[in-house]
C-alpha positions as a LaTeX table, in Angstrom:
\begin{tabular}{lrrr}
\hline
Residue & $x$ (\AA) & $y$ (\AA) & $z$ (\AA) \\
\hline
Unk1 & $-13.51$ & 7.29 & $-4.02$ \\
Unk2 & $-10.69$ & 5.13 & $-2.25$ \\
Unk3 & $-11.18$ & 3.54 & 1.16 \\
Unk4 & $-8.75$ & 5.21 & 3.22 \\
Unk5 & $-9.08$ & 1.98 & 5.91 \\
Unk6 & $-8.04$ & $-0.13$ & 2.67 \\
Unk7 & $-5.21$ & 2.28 & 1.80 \\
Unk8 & $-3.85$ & 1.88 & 5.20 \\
Unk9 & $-4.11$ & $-1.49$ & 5.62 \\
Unk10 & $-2.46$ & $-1.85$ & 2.32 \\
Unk11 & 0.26 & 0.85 & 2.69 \\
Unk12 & 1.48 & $-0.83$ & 5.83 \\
Unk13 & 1.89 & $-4.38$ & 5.04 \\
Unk14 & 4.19 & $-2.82$ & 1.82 \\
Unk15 & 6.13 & $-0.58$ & 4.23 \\
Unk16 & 6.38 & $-3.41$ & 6.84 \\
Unk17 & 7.31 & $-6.26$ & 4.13 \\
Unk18 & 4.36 & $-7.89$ & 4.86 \\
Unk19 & 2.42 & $-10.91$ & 2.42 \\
Unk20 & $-0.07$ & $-9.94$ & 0.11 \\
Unk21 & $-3.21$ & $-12.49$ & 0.74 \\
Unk22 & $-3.91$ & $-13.24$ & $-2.48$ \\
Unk23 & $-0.41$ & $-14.75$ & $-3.39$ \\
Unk24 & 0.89 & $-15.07$ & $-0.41$ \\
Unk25 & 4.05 & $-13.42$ & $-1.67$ \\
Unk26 & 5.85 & $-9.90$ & $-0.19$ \\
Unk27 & 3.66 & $-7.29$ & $-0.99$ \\
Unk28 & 4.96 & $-4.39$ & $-3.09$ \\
Unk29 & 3.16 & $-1.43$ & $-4.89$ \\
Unk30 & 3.03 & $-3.20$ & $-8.23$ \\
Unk31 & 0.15 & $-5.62$ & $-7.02$ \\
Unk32 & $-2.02$ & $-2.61$ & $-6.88$ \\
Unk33 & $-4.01$ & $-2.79$ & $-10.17$ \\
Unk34 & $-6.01$ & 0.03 & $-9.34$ \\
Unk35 & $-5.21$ & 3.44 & $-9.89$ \\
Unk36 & $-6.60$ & 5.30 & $-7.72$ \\
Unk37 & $-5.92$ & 3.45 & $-4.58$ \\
Unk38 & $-2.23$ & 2.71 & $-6.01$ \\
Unk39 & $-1.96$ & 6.95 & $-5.77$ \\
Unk40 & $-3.36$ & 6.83 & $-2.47$ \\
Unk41 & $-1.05$ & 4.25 & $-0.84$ \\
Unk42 & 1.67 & 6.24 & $-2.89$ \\
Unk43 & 0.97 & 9.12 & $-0.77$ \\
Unk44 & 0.07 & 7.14 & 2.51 \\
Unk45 & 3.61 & 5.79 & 2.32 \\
Unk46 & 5.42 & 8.73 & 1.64 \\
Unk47 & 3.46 & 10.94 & 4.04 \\
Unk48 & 4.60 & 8.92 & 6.83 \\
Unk49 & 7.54 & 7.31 & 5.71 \\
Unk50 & 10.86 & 9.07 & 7.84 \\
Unk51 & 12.94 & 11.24 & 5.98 \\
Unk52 & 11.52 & 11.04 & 2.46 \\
\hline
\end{tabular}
């Protein structure tokens, strides 16, 4: 069962460009090693991403 606070959290620092805090590099999908929450922030973004 995935945190949906975490999945948000996480979805919109990737849709917003914003630093992952573990390497304090732009976050991106890809740094989600788990996959179950990966799906879920999938879906997060593209439920409310504009136009997609």
């Amino acid at each position: 069962m995935v945190n949906q606070i975490v999945v948000r959290i996480a979805a919109e620092r990737i849709m917003s460009g914003g630093l992952n805090p573990k390497t304090e590099k732009t976050y991106v999908i890809d740094d989600v090693t788990n996959e179950d929450y990966k799906q879920a922030i999938e879906d997060y973004i593209l439920a409310n991403t504009e136009g997609v």
